[in-house]
C-alpha positions in Angstrom: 13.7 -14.0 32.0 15.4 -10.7 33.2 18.3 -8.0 31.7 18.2 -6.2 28.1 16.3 -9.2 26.7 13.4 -9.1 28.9 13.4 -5.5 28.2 13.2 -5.6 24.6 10.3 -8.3 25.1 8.5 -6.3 26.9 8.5 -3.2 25.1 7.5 -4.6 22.3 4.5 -6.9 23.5 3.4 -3.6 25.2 3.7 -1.8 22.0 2.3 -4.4 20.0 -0.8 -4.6 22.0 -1.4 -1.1 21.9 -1.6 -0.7 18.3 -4.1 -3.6 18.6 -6.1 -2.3 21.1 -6.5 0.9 19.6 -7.2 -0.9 15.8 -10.2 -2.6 18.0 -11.8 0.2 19.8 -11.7 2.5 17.0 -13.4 -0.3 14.4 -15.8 -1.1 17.1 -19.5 -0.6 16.1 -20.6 2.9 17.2 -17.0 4.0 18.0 -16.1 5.2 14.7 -15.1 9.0 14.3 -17.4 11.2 12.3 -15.5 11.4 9.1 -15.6 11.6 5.3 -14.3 7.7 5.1 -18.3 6.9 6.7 -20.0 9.0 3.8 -22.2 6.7 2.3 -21.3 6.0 -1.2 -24.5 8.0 -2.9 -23.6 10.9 -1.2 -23.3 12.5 -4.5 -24.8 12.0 -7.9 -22.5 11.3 -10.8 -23.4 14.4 -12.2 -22.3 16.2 -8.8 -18.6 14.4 -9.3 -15.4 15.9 -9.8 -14.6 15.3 -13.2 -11.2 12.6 -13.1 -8.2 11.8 -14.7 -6.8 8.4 -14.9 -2.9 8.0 -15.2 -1.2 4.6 -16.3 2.1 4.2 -16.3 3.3 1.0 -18.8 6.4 -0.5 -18.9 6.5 -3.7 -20.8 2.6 -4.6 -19.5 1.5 -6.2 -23.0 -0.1 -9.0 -21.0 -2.8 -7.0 -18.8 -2.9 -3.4 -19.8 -5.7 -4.0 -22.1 -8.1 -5.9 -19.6 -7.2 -3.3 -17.0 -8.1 -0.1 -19.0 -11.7 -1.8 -20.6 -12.4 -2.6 -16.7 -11.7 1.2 -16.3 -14.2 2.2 -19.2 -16.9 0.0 -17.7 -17.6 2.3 -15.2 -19.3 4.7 -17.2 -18.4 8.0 -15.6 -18.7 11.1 -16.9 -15.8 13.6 -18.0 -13.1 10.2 -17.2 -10.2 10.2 -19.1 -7.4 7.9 -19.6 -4.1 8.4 -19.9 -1.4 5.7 -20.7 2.0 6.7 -20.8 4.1 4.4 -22.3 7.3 4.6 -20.7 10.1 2.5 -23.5 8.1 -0.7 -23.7 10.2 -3.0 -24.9 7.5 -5.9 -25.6 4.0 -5.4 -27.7 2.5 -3.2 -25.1 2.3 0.1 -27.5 1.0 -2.1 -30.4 -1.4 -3.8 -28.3 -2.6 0.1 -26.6 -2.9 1.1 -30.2 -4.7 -1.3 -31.8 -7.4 -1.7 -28.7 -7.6 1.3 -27.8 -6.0 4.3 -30.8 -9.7 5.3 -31.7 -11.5 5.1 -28.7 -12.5 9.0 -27.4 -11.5 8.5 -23.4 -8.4 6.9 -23.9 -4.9 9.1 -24.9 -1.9 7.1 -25.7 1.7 8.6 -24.9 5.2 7.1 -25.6 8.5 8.2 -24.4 11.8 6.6 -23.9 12.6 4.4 -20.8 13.0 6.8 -17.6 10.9 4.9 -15.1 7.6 5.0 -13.3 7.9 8.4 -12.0 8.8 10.6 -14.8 6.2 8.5 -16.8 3.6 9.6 -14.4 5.0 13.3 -14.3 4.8 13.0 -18.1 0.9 12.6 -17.4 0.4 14.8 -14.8 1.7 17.9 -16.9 -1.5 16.9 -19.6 -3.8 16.6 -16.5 -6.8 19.3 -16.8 -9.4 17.5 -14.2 -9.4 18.5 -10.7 -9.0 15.2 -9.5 -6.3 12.9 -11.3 -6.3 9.0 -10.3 -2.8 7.2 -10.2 -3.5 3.1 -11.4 -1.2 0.3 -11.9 -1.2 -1.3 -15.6 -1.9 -4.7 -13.5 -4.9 -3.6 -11.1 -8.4 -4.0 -11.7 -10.6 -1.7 -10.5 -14.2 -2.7 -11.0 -17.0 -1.2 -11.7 -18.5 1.7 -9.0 -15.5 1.9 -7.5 -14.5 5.3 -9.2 -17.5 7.0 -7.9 -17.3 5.9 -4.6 -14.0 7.2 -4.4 -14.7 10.3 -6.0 -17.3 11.3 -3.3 -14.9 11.5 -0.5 -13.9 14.9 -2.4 -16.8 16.0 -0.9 -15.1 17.0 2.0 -12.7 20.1 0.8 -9.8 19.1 3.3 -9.6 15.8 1.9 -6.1 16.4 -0.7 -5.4 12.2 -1.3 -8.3 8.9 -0.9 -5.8 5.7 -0.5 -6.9 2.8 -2.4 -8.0 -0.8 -0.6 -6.0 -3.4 -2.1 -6.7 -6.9 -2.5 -4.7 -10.0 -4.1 -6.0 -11.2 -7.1 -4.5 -14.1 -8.2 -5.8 -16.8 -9.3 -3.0 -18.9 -8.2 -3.8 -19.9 -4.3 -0.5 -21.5 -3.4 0.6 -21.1 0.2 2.7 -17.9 -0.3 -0.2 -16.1 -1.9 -2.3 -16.6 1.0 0.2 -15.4 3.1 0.3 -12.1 0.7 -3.4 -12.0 1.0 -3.2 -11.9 5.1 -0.6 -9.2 4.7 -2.7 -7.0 2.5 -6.1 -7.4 4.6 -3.9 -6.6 7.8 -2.6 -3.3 6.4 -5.7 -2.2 4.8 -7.6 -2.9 8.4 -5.1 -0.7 9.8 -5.2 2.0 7.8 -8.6 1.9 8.2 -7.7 3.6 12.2 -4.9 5.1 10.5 -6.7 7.7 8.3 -8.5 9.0 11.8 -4.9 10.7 13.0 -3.7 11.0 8.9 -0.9 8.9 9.8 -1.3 7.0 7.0 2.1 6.7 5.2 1.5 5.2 2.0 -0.9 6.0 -0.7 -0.8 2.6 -2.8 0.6 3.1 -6.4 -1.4 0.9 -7.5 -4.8 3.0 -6.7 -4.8 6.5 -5.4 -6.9 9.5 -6.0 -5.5 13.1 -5.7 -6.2 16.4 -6.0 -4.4 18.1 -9.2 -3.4 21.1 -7.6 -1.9 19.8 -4.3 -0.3 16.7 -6.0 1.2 19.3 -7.8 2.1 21.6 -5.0 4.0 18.8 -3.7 5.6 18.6 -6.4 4.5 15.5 -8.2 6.6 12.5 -8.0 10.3 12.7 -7.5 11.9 10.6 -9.9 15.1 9.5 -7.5 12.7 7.7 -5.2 12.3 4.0 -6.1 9.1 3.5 -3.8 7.1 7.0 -5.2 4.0 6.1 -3.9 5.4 6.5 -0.2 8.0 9.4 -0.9 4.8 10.9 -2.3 3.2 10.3 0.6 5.3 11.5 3.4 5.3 14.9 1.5 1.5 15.3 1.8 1.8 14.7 5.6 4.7 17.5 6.0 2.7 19.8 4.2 -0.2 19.1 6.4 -2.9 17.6 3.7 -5.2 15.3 5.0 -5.8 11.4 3.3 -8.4 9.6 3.9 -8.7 6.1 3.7 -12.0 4.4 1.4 -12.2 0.7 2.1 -14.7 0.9 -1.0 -12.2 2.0 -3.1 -10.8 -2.0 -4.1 -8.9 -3.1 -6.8 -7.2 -5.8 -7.3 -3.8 -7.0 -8.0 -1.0 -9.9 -9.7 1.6 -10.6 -6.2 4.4 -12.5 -6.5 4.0 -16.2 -6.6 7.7 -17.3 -5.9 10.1 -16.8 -3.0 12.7 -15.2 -5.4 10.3 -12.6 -7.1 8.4 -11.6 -3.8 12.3 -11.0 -2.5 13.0 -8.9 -5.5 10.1 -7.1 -4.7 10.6 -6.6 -1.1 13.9 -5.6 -1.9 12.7 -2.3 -3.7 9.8 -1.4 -1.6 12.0 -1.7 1.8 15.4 -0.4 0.2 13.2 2.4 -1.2 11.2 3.0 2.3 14.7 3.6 3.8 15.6 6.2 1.1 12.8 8.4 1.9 13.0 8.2 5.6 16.5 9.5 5.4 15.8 11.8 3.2 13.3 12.8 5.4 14.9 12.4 8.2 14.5 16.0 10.0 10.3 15.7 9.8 11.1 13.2 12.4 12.9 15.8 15.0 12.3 19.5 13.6 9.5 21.4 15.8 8.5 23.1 12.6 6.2 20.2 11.7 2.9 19.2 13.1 4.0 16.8 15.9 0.8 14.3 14.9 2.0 14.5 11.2 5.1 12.4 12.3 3.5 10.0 13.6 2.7 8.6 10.1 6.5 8.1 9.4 7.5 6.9 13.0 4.1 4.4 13.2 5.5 2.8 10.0 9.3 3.0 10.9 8.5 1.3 13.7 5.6 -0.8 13.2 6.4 -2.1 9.7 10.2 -2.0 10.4 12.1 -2.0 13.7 9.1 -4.1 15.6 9.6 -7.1 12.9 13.4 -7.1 13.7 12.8 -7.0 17.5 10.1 -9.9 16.9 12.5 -11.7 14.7 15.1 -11.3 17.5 12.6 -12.8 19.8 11.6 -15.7 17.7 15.3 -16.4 17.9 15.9 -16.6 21.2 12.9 -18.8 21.8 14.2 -21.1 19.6 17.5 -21.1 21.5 15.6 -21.6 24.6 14.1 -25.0 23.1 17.4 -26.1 22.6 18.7 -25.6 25.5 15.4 -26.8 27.7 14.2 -23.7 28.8 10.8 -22.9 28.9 11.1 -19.6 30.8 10.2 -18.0 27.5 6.9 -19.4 27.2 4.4 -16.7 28.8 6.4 -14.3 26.3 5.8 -15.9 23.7 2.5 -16.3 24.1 1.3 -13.6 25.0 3.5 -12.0 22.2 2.6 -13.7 19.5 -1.4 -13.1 20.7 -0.1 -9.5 20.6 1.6 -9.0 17.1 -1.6 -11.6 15.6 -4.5 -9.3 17.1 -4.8 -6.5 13.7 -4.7 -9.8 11.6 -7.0 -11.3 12.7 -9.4 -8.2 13.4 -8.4 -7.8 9.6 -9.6 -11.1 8.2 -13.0 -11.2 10.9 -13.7 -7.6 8.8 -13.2 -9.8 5.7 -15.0 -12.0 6.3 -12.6 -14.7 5.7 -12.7 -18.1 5.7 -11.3 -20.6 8.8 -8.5 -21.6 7.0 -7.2 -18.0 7.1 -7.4 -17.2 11.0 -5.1 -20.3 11.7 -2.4 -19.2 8.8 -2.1 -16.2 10.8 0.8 -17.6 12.9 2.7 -18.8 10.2 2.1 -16.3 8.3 3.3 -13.4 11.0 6.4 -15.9 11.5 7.7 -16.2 8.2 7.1 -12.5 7.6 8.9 -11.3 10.8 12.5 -13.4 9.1 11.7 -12.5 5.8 11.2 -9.0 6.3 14.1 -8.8 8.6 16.7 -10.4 6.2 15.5 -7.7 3.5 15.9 -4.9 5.9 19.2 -6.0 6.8 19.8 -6.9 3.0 18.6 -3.3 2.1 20.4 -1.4 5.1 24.0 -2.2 4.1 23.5 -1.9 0.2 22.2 1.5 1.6 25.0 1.9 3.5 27.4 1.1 1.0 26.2 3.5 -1.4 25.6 0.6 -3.7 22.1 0.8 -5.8 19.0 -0.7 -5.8 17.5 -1.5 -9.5 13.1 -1.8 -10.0 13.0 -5.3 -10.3 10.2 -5.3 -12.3 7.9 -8.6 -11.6 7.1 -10.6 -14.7 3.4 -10.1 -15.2 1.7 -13.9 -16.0 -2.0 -12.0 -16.6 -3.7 -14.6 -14.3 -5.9 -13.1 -12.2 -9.5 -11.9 -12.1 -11.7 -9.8 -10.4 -13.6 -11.3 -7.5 -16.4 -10.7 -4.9 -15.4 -7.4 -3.4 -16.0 -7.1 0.3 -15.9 -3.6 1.9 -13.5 -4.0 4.9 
Protein backbone atom coordinates (compact mmCIF):
# COMPACT_ATOMS: atom_id res chain seq x y z
CA UNK A 1 0.00 0.00 0.00
CA UNK A 2 1.86 3.25 -1.05
CA UNK A 3 0.82 7.23 -1.93
CA UNK A 4 -1.27 9.67 0.57
CA UNK A 5 -3.09 6.63 2.01
CA UNK A 6 -0.17 4.83 3.24
CA UNK A 7 0.87 8.03 4.62
CA UNK A 8 -2.06 8.77 6.58
CA UNK A 9 -1.77 5.00 7.85
CA UNK A 10 1.25 5.41 8.97
CA UNK A 11 1.16 8.56 10.77
CA UNK A 12 -1.38 7.61 12.67
CA UNK A 13 -0.36 3.90 13.81
CA UNK A 14 2.92 5.76 14.74
CA UNK A 15 1.07 8.26 16.68
CA UNK A 16 -1.26 5.91 18.09
CA UNK A 17 1.36 3.85 19.57
CA UNK A 18 3.12 6.55 21.04
CA UNK A 19 0.45 7.67 23.19
CA UNK A 20 0.23 4.08 24.25
CA UNK A 21 3.55 3.56 24.90
CA UNK A 22 3.97 6.44 26.96
CA UNK A 23 0.36 5.63 28.93
CA UNK A 24 2.42 2.19 29.70
CA UNK A 25 5.74 3.39 30.92
CA UNK A 26 4.42 6.03 32.96
CA UNK A 27 1.69 3.56 34.86
CA UNK A 28 4.38 1.05 35.16
CA UNK A 29 5.06 0.06 38.78
CA UNK A 30 8.05 2.22 40.11
CA UNK A 31 7.95 4.61 37.14
CA UNK A 32 5.43 6.97 38.39
CA UNK A 33 6.46 10.68 38.90
CA UNK A 34 6.62 12.00 42.40
CA UNK A 35 3.45 13.91 42.58
CA UNK A 36 0.50 15.03 44.68
CA UNK A 37 -1.95 12.39 42.67
CA UNK A 38 0.44 9.52 44.81
CA UNK A 39 -0.32 11.18 48.22
CA UNK A 40 -1.82 8.71 50.18
CA UNK A 41 -5.29 9.39 51.09
CA UNK A 42 -4.62 10.07 55.06
CA UNK A 43 -2.26 12.48 54.29
CA UNK A 44 -4.28 14.88 56.23
CA UNK A 45 -6.75 14.61 59.09
CA UNK A 46 -10.25 15.81 58.46
CA UNK A 47 -9.65 18.40 60.84
CA UNK A 48 -6.50 19.54 58.71
CA UNK A 49 -9.00 19.86 55.43
CA UNK A 50 -9.90 22.79 53.50
CA UNK A 51 -13.22 23.59 54.43
CA UNK A 52 -15.61 22.82 50.90
CA UNK A 53 -18.41 23.96 49.10
CA UNK A 54 -20.59 21.77 47.06
CA UNK A 55 -22.45 23.33 43.97
CA UNK A 56 -25.44 21.55 42.21
CA UNK A 57 -26.84 22.72 39.44
CA UNK A 58 -30.81 21.35 38.86
CA UNK A 59 -32.65 21.50 36.04
CA UNK A 60 -35.69 19.29 35.99
CA UNK A 61 -33.63 16.42 38.22
CA UNK A 62 -36.78 15.50 40.49
CA UNK A 63 -35.86 11.82 39.87
CA UNK A 64 -32.20 11.68 41.48
CA UNK A 65 -31.36 14.94 43.11
CA UNK A 66 -32.51 13.77 46.41
CA UNK A 67 -30.48 10.35 46.49
CA UNK A 68 -27.49 12.29 45.15
CA UNK A 69 -27.35 15.13 47.89
CA UNK A 70 -28.15 12.41 51.13
CA UNK A 71 -25.03 10.41 49.47
CA UNK A 72 -23.21 13.84 49.80
CA UNK A 73 -24.24 14.25 53.55
CA UNK A 74 -23.03 10.71 54.32
CA UNK A 75 -19.70 11.74 54.29
CA UNK A 76 -19.63 13.52 57.34
CA UNK A 77 -17.16 16.21 56.71
CA UNK A 78 -16.65 19.09 58.53
CA UNK A 79 -17.53 22.81 57.41
CA UNK A 80 -19.41 20.98 53.88
CA UNK A 81 -21.91 22.90 52.52
CA UNK A 82 -24.37 22.38 49.90
CA UNK A 83 -25.66 24.37 47.53
CA UNK A 84 -28.43 23.59 44.97
CA UNK A 85 -29.38 26.06 42.54
CA UNK A 86 -32.41 25.44 40.97
CA UNK A 87 -32.16 26.68 37.58
CA UNK A 88 -36.36 26.93 36.19
CA UNK A 89 -37.27 23.41 36.97
CA UNK A 90 -40.04 22.75 35.28
CA UNK A 91 -41.00 19.24 37.06
CA UNK A 92 -41.20 18.62 41.09
CA UNK A 93 -37.51 19.04 41.52
CA UNK A 94 -37.92 22.39 43.93
CA UNK A 95 -40.84 20.73 45.81
CA UNK A 96 -38.97 17.60 46.26
CA UNK A 97 -35.43 19.83 47.42
CA UNK A 98 -37.78 21.52 49.80
CA UNK A 99 -39.49 19.04 51.37
CA UNK A 100 -36.23 16.72 51.86
CA UNK A 101 -34.04 18.90 52.41
CA UNK A 102 -35.69 22.90 53.46
CA UNK A 103 -34.63 22.30 57.23
CA UNK A 104 -31.66 20.47 57.06
CA UNK A 105 -28.42 22.97 58.33
CA UNK A 106 -25.76 21.95 55.31
CA UNK A 107 -28.02 22.18 52.65
CA UNK A 108 -29.07 25.99 50.90
CA UNK A 109 -31.70 25.89 48.36
CA UNK A 110 -31.73 28.61 45.47
CA UNK A 111 -34.21 29.09 42.58
CA UNK A 112 -33.94 31.27 39.55
CA UNK A 113 -35.43 31.30 36.19
CA UNK A 114 -34.22 29.06 33.35
CA UNK A 115 -30.61 30.35 32.06
CA UNK A 116 -28.74 27.12 31.91
CA UNK A 117 -26.05 25.18 33.65
CA UNK A 118 -23.47 27.88 33.74
CA UNK A 119 -25.11 30.92 35.03
CA UNK A 120 -26.76 28.46 37.65
CA UNK A 121 -23.38 27.49 38.77
CA UNK A 122 -22.11 31.34 38.62
CA UNK A 123 -25.25 31.95 40.72
CA UNK A 124 -23.46 29.58 43.39
CA UNK A 125 -20.25 30.56 43.02
CA UNK A 126 -21.00 34.31 43.91
CA UNK A 127 -22.48 32.66 47.63
CA UNK A 128 -19.20 30.54 47.81
CA UNK A 129 -17.12 31.53 51.19
CA UNK A 130 -14.95 28.12 51.46
CA UNK A 131 -11.62 28.05 49.91
CA UNK A 132 -12.31 25.11 47.97
CA UNK A 133 -15.81 24.86 46.13
CA UNK A 134 -16.75 21.31 44.50
CA UNK A 135 -18.80 21.37 41.13
CA UNK A 136 -21.36 17.96 41.13
CA UNK A 137 -23.86 16.84 38.73
CA UNK A 138 -27.57 16.44 40.19
CA UNK A 139 -27.14 12.63 38.73
CA UNK A 140 -23.67 11.57 40.18
CA UNK A 141 -23.01 9.75 43.22
CA UNK A 142 -20.25 10.37 45.02
CA UNK A 143 -19.77 7.99 47.93
CA UNK A 144 -18.63 8.12 51.00
CA UNK A 145 -14.63 9.19 51.63
CA UNK A 146 -14.40 10.33 48.52
CA UNK A 147 -14.52 14.10 49.54
CA UNK A 148 -11.68 13.80 51.80
CA UNK A 149 -9.50 12.06 49.58
CA UNK A 150 -10.03 14.67 47.15
CA UNK A 151 -9.61 17.39 49.47
CA UNK A 152 -5.98 16.31 50.42
CA UNK A 153 -4.55 16.88 47.10
CA UNK A 154 -4.87 20.66 48.22
CA UNK A 155 -2.11 19.83 50.08
CA UNK A 156 0.09 20.76 47.52
CA UNK A 157 -0.33 24.78 47.09
CA UNK A 158 0.17 24.59 43.09
CA UNK A 159 -2.48 22.30 42.80
CA UNK A 160 -5.64 25.10 41.48
CA UNK A 161 -8.30 22.05 40.03
CA UNK A 162 -8.38 17.85 41.20
CA UNK A 163 -10.47 16.12 38.12
CA UNK A 164 -12.96 13.73 39.12
CA UNK A 165 -12.69 9.67 38.08
CA UNK A 166 -15.82 8.86 36.53
CA UNK A 167 -17.49 5.65 36.34
CA UNK A 168 -20.92 4.35 34.65
CA UNK A 169 -23.44 3.56 36.86
CA UNK A 170 -26.19 2.13 35.38
CA UNK A 171 -27.84 -0.48 36.28
CA UNK A 172 -28.90 -1.26 32.87
CA UNK A 173 -25.93 -3.52 31.16
CA UNK A 174 -27.14 -3.56 27.60
CA UNK A 175 -24.45 -3.67 24.94
CA UNK A 176 -24.10 0.13 24.44
CA UNK A 177 -23.58 0.77 28.11
CA UNK A 178 -20.67 -1.39 28.16
CA UNK A 179 -19.32 0.16 25.42
CA UNK A 180 -19.77 3.69 27.52
CA UNK A 181 -18.15 1.89 30.37
CA UNK A 182 -14.87 0.98 28.13
CA UNK A 183 -14.86 4.59 27.00
CA UNK A 184 -14.90 6.11 30.47
CA UNK A 185 -12.18 3.67 31.99
CA UNK A 186 -9.96 4.50 28.81
CA UNK A 187 -10.14 8.22 29.39
CA UNK A 188 -9.80 8.11 33.07
CA UNK A 189 -6.42 5.68 32.54
CA UNK A 190 -5.21 8.34 30.44
CA UNK A 191 -5.57 11.13 32.30
CA UNK A 192 -4.10 9.29 34.81
CA UNK A 193 -0.37 10.14 32.45
CA UNK A 194 -2.12 13.13 31.47
CA UNK A 195 -2.06 15.13 34.88
CA UNK A 196 2.06 14.39 34.86
CA UNK A 197 2.48 17.26 31.85
CA UNK A 198 -1.13 19.10 33.03
CA UNK A 199 -2.36 18.38 29.73
CA UNK A 200 -5.38 17.41 30.94
CA UNK A 201 -8.22 19.17 29.05
CA UNK A 202 -11.25 18.42 30.75
CA UNK A 203 -12.27 18.73 34.27
CA UNK A 204 -15.56 16.51 34.37
CA UNK A 205 -18.79 18.51 35.19
CA UNK A 206 -19.94 16.01 36.80
CA UNK A 207 -17.08 15.98 39.65
CA UNK A 208 -14.45 18.63 40.04
CA UNK A 209 -12.81 20.36 42.92
CA UNK A 210 -11.41 23.91 42.61
CA UNK A 211 -9.90 26.47 44.28
CA UNK A 212 -12.37 29.59 44.96
CA UNK A 213 -10.12 32.18 44.20
CA UNK A 214 -8.53 30.88 40.83
CA UNK A 215 -11.92 29.46 39.62
CA UNK A 216 -12.69 32.86 40.07
CA UNK A 217 -9.72 34.45 38.53
CA UNK A 218 -10.62 32.63 35.53
CA UNK A 219 -13.45 33.93 35.58
CA UNK A 220 -15.99 31.31 36.50
CA UNK A 221 -17.91 29.69 33.89
CA UNK A 222 -18.75 31.43 30.66
CA UNK A 223 -22.23 30.99 30.03
CA UNK A 224 -21.95 30.97 25.90
CA UNK A 225 -20.03 27.68 26.15
CA UNK A 226 -22.33 24.59 25.88
CA UNK A 227 -19.46 22.12 27.12
CA UNK A 228 -18.34 24.56 30.43
CA UNK A 229 -16.52 21.93 32.05
CA UNK A 230 -13.94 21.97 29.12
CA UNK A 231 -14.04 25.78 28.21
CA UNK A 232 -13.40 26.00 31.95
CA UNK A 233 -10.71 23.95 31.56
CA UNK A 234 -8.64 25.17 28.78
CA UNK A 235 -8.65 28.60 30.71
CA UNK A 236 -6.86 27.03 33.73
CA UNK A 237 -4.15 25.73 31.39
CA UNK A 238 -3.56 29.28 29.61
CA UNK A 239 -3.24 30.77 32.79
CA UNK A 240 -0.78 28.25 33.75
CA UNK A 241 -2.64 26.47 36.94
CA UNK A 242 -1.82 23.08 37.50
CA UNK A 243 -4.79 19.98 37.77
CA UNK A 244 -4.22 17.09 39.01
CA UNK A 245 -5.80 14.11 38.36
CA UNK A 246 -7.25 11.64 41.72
CA UNK A 247 -8.32 8.28 40.47
CA UNK A 248 -9.82 8.13 44.22
CA UNK A 249 -11.95 10.75 43.55
CA UNK A 250 -15.07 8.33 41.80
CA UNK A 251 -18.44 8.99 41.35
CA UNK A 252 -20.71 7.57 39.49
CA UNK A 253 -23.05 8.36 36.74
CA UNK A 254 -26.76 7.63 34.51
CA UNK A 255 -25.17 7.36 30.49
CA UNK A 256 -27.33 7.14 27.78
CA UNK A 257 -28.91 3.83 27.13
CA UNK A 258 -30.15 4.48 23.48
CA UNK A 259 -28.52 5.23 20.16
CA UNK A 260 -30.65 8.43 19.77
CA UNK A 261 -30.01 9.98 23.31
CA UNK A 262 -26.15 9.02 23.42
CA UNK A 263 -26.21 11.02 19.74
CA UNK A 264 -27.97 13.94 21.34
CA UNK A 265 -25.45 13.89 23.83
CA UNK A 266 -22.46 13.53 21.66
CA UNK A 267 -23.84 16.21 19.74
CA UNK A 268 -23.36 18.87 22.57
CA UNK A 269 -20.18 17.71 24.06
CA UNK A 270 -18.38 17.63 20.39
CA UNK A 271 -20.34 20.68 18.90
CA UNK A 272 -19.40 22.47 22.19
CA UNK A 273 -15.58 21.04 22.11
CA UNK A 274 -15.26 22.78 18.73
CA UNK A 275 -16.67 26.14 20.13
CA UNK A 276 -13.99 26.45 22.60
CA UNK A 277 -11.18 25.39 20.42
CA UNK A 278 -11.97 28.13 18.13
CA UNK A 279 -12.40 30.41 20.46
CA UNK A 280 -9.30 29.50 21.59
CA UNK A 281 -7.80 29.14 18.80
CA UNK A 282 -4.49 31.51 19.19
CA UNK A 283 -3.36 29.35 22.59
CA UNK A 284 -2.68 26.90 19.92
CA UNK A 285 -0.02 29.28 17.81
CA UNK A 286 0.79 32.53 20.04
CA UNK A 287 4.41 32.18 21.79
CA UNK A 288 2.92 34.08 24.69
CA UNK A 289 1.76 30.72 26.14
CA UNK A 290 3.68 28.03 27.84
CA UNK A 291 4.43 25.70 24.79
CA UNK A 292 3.67 22.39 27.26
CA UNK A 293 0.30 24.11 28.27
CA UNK A 294 -0.90 23.53 24.54
CA UNK A 295 -0.37 20.35 24.50
CA UNK A 296 -3.53 19.71 26.58
CA UNK A 297 -5.72 21.23 23.71
CA UNK A 298 -3.67 19.80 20.75
CA UNK A 299 -3.49 16.01 22.69
CA UNK A 300 -7.32 16.22 22.70
CA UNK A 301 -7.86 17.89 19.28
CA UNK A 302 -6.07 15.36 17.95
CA UNK A 303 -6.36 12.31 19.93
CA UNK A 304 -10.09 12.51 20.70
CA UNK A 305 -10.89 14.21 17.36
CA UNK A 306 -8.83 14.19 14.08
CA UNK A 307 -7.22 10.56 14.97
CA UNK A 308 -10.87 8.98 15.14
CA UNK A 309 -11.66 10.50 11.64
CA UNK A 310 -8.34 9.33 10.17
CA UNK A 311 -9.14 5.78 11.90
CA UNK A 312 -12.59 5.94 10.55
CA UNK A 313 -11.05 6.71 7.10
CA UNK A 314 -9.00 3.72 7.46
CA UNK A 315 -11.64 1.37 8.52
CA UNK A 316 -13.18 2.43 5.24
CA UNK A 317 -10.76 1.63 3.04
CA UNK A 318 -10.17 -1.70 4.54
CA UNK A 319 -13.48 -2.56 3.95
CA UNK A 320 -13.09 -1.47 0.33
CA UNK A 321 -10.13 -3.57 0.07
CA UNK A 322 -12.38 -6.75 1.14
CA UNK A 323 -14.50 -5.99 -1.54
CA UNK A 324 -12.30 -5.76 -3.96
CA UNK A 325 -9.99 -8.87 -2.82
CA UNK A 326 -7.20 -7.17 -1.51
CA UNK A 327 -5.53 -8.04 1.45
CA UNK A 328 -2.58 -5.59 1.10
CA UNK A 329 -4.18 -3.81 3.98
CA UNK A 330 -3.93 -6.50 6.41
CA UNK A 331 -0.45 -5.81 8.40
CA UNK A 332 -2.08 -2.19 8.75
CA UNK A 333 -4.74 -3.13 10.14
CA UNK A 334 -3.44 -5.10 12.40
CA UNK A 335 -1.04 -3.59 13.76
CA UNK A 336 -3.43 -0.49 13.84
CA UNK A 337 -6.00 -1.62 15.48
CA UNK A 338 -3.33 -3.32 18.29
CA UNK A 339 -2.27 0.40 18.30
CA UNK A 340 -5.46 2.54 18.85
CA UNK A 341 -6.74 -0.80 21.49
CA UNK A 342 -3.38 -0.56 23.75
CA UNK A 343 -4.81 2.53 26.43
CA UNK A 344 -8.08 0.44 26.58
CA UNK A 345 -7.01 -2.20 27.44
CA UNK A 346 -4.20 -0.92 29.86
CA UNK A 347 -7.43 0.88 31.22
CA UNK A 348 -9.59 -2.09 31.94
CA UNK A 349 -6.31 -4.49 33.21
CA UNK A 350 -6.09 -1.21 35.98
CA UNK A 351 -9.78 -1.97 36.51
CA UNK A 352 -9.65 -4.82 37.06
CA UNK A 353 -12.23 -5.87 34.60
CA UNK A 354 -13.72 -8.75 33.70
CA UNK A 355 -12.86 -11.02 30.30
CA UNK A 356 -15.82 -10.14 28.70
CA UNK A 357 -14.56 -6.47 28.63
CA UNK A 358 -10.96 -6.98 26.93
CA UNK A 359 -12.63 -8.68 23.86
CA UNK A 360 -15.45 -5.78 23.54
CA UNK A 361 -12.53 -3.58 23.13
CA UNK A 362 -12.54 -4.02 19.30
CA UNK A 363 -15.94 -3.45 18.74
CA UNK A 364 -16.14 -1.08 20.89
CA UNK A 365 -13.09 1.19 19.34
CA UNK A 366 -14.95 0.42 15.89
CA UNK A 367 -18.25 1.62 16.50
CA UNK A 368 -16.77 4.69 18.31
CA UNK A 369 -14.26 5.65 15.54
CA UNK A 370 -17.93 6.02 12.94
CA UNK A 371 -19.96 7.26 15.55
CA UNK A 372 -17.74 9.89 16.65
CA UNK A 373 -16.84 10.75 13.18
CA UNK A 374 -20.45 11.27 11.88
CA UNK A 375 -20.99 13.71 15.03
CA UNK A 376 -17.94 15.61 14.21
CA UNK A 377 -18.82 15.92 10.80
CA UNK A 378 -22.60 16.57 12.03
CA UNK A 379 -21.22 19.26 14.54
CA UNK A 380 -18.58 20.89 12.07
CA UNK A 381 -21.07 22.14 9.35
CA UNK A 382 -23.91 23.19 11.93
CA UNK A 383 -20.75 25.15 13.17
CA UNK A 384 -20.07 26.21 10.02
CA UNK A 385 -23.27 27.35 9.21
CA UNK A 386 -23.72 29.41 12.06
CA UNK A 387 -26.68 27.27 12.94
CA UNK A 388 -27.10 26.48 16.89
CA UNK A 389 -26.62 23.73 18.98
CA UNK A 390 -29.47 23.35 21.88
CA UNK A 391 -28.46 21.17 25.62
CA UNK A 392 -30.20 18.28 24.81
CA UNK A 393 -30.86 17.44 28.14
CA UNK A 394 -30.91 13.38 28.71
CA UNK A 395 -34.08 12.15 30.33
CA UNK A 396 -32.91 10.96 33.78
CA UNK A 397 -34.66 7.22 34.49
CA UNK A 398 -33.03 7.26 38.30
CA UNK A 399 -31.68 3.71 37.75
CA UNK A 400 -28.47 3.40 38.85
CA UNK A 401 -26.61 2.69 42.10
CA UNK A 402 -23.40 3.00 43.61
CA UNK A 403 -21.06 -0.01 43.16
CA UNK A 404 -17.65 -1.50 44.28
CA UNK A 405 -15.32 1.46 43.66
CA UNK A 406 -11.94 0.35 42.28
CA UNK A 407 -9.13 2.99 42.38
CA UNK A 408 -7.68 2.98 38.81
Amino acid sequence: MTGPFSLLAWTTIVLLLLKGVTCLFTRLPGKKKKSVANVPDHADTMEDLPALTILIPAYNEEVTIAAVIETLLCHELPGLRILVINDGSTDNTLQVLVRRFGLHPDVSIYTQSNKGKSAALNYGLELVQTAIVGVIDADTMVPPGVLPSSLSHFSDPDIAAVCGNIKVGNANKNWLIQFQKIEYQTINYEKSFLQHRNWISVIPGALGLFRTNRLREAGGFRETALTEDYDLTIRLVKQGYKITYASAATGETEVPETLPALYKQRMRWIYGNLQTILEHRRFLRSRSYNASSRMALLFDLYYNKLAQVTGCVIDGWVLWSVVQGSTAWLLYYVVFILADGICSWMGLYHNRAETGAYLRVIPQRFFFRIFTTIIILHAAMVLLFKGKQQWNKLTRTGKFRLQEMDTA
